[in-house]
C-alpha positions as CSV (number, residue, x, y, z in Angstrom):
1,X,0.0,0.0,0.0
2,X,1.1,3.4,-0.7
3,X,1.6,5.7,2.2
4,X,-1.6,7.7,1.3
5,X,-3.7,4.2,1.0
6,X,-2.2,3.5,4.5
7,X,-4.0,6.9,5.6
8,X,-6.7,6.1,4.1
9,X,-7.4,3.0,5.8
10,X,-7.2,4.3,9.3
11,X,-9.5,7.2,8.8
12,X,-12.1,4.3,7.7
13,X,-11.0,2.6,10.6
14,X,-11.4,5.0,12.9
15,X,-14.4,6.3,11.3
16,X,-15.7,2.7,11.7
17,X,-15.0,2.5,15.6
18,X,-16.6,5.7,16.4
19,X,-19.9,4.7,14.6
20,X,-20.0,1.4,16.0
21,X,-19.6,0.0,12.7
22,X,-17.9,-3.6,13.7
23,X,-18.9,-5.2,10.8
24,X,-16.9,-2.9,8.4
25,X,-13.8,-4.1,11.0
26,X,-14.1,-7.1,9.4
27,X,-12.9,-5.9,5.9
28,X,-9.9,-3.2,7.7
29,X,-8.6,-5.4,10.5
30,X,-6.3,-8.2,10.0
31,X,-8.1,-11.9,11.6
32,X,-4.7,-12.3,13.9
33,X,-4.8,-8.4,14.9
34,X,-2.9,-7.4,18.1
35,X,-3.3,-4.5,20.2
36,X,-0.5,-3.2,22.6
37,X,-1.4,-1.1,25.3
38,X,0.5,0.1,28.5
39,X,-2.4,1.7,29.6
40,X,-4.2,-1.8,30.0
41,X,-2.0,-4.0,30.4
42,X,-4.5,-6.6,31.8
43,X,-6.1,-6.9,28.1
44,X,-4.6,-9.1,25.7
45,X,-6.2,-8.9,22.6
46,X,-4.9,-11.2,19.7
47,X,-7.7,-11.2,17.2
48,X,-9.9,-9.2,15.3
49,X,-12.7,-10.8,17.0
50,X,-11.2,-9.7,20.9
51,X,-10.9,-6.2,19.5
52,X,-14.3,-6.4,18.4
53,X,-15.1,-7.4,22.0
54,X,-13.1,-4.8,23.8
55,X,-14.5,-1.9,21.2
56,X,-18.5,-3.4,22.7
57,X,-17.2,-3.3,26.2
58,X,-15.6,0.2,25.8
59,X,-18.9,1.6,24.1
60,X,-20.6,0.1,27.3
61,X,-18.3,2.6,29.7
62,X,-18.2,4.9,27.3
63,X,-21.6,5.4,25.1
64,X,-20.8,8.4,23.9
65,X,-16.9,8.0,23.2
66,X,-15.2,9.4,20.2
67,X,-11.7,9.1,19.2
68,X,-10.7,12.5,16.8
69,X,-7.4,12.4,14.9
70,X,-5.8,15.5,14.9
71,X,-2.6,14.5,13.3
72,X,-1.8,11.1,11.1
73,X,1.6,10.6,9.2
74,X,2.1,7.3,7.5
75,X,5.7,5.9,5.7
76,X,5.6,2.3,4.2
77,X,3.5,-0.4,6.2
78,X,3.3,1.9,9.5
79,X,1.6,4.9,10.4
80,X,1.7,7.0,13.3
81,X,-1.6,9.2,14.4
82,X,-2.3,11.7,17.6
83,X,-5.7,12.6,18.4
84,X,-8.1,13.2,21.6
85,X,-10.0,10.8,22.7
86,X,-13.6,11.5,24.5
87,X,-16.6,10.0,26.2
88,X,-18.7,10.0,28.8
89,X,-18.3,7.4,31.8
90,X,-21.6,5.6,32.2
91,X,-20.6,2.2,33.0
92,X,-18.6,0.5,35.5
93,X,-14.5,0.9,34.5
94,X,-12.7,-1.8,35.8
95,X,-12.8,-0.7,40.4
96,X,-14.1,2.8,39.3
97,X,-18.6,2.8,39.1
98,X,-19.7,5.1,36.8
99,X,-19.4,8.5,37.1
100,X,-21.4,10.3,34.8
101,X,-18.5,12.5,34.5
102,X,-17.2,13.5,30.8
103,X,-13.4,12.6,30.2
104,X,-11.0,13.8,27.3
105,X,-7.7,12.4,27.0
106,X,-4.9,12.8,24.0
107,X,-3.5,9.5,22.3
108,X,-0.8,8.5,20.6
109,X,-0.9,5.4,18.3
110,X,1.1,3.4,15.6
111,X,-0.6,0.9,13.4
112,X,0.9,-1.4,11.1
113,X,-0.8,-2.9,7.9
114,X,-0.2,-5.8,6.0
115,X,-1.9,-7.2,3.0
116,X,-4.4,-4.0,3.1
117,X,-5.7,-4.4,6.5
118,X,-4.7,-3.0,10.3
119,X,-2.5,-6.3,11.8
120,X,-1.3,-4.2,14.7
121,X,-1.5,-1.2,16.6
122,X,0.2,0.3,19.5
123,X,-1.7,2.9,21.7
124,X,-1.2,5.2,24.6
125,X,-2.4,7.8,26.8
126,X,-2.4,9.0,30.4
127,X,-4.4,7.1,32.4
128,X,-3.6,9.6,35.7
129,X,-5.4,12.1,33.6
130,X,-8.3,10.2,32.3
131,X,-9.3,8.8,36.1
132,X,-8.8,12.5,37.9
133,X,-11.1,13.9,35.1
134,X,-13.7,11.1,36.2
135,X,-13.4,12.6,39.5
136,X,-12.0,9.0,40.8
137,X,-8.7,10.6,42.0
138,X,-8.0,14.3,43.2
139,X,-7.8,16.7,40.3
140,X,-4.1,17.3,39.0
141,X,-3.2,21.4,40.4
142,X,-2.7,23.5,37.0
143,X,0.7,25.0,36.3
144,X,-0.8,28.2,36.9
145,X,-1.3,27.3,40.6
């Protein structure tokens, strides 16, 4: 794939998480896709169908969530995106009951594609962040005191 196909397909695969599309996974995601996280490292997800299962139990927490790319460079079989991450906490998040509380978090992410599809993808953010904005820990002081 050409580095502007490779953009092309993560757009679609974002814009296919965010509308709760999973069937359309089925054509962008590789059947043996794997997801890193350090955020959650308790997760292990080595399939497109796992992913599939995590993406259900996230819209559960999270009905309203919506991942926004802001910035998305792609060279050869990887690309690398940045974007914010949102959503409302309705649902029970692993020891943390629902809030009600509306978080919004940046990400980082590289995804790697083979024979046209997502195989794997690498993702981040801060997790310290995401649990004081769901008012589960004391907020973090601003730098402007």
């Amino acid at each position: 794939m050409t580095s502007d196909e490779t953009k092309v397909l993560v757009k679609r695969f974002v814009e296919a998480t965010n509308m709760r599309q999973l069937d359309v996974l089925d054509q962008l995601i590789a059947p043996n896709f794997v997801r890193h996280c350090q955020a959650t490292p308790q997760l292990d997800i080595r399939s497109r169908e796992q992913f599939k299962d995590f993406l259900r139990q996230d819209a559960a927490v999270f009905p309203d969530n919506t991942l926004t790319l802001t910035h998305l460079l792609a060279e050869g079989d990887l690309a690398a995106a940045w974007g914010t991450y949102e959503g409302t906490q309705m649902g029970q998040m692993g020891p943390f009951p629902a809030s009600g509380k509306k978080a919004r978090v940046d990400i980082g992410a590289v995804l790697r594609v083979e024979n046209g599809n997502v195989a794997e993808l690498w993702i981040t953010w801060d997790n310290m962040t995401l649990v004081a904005q769901l008012g589960h820990l004391p907020a973090v002081p601003s730098a402007s005191g």
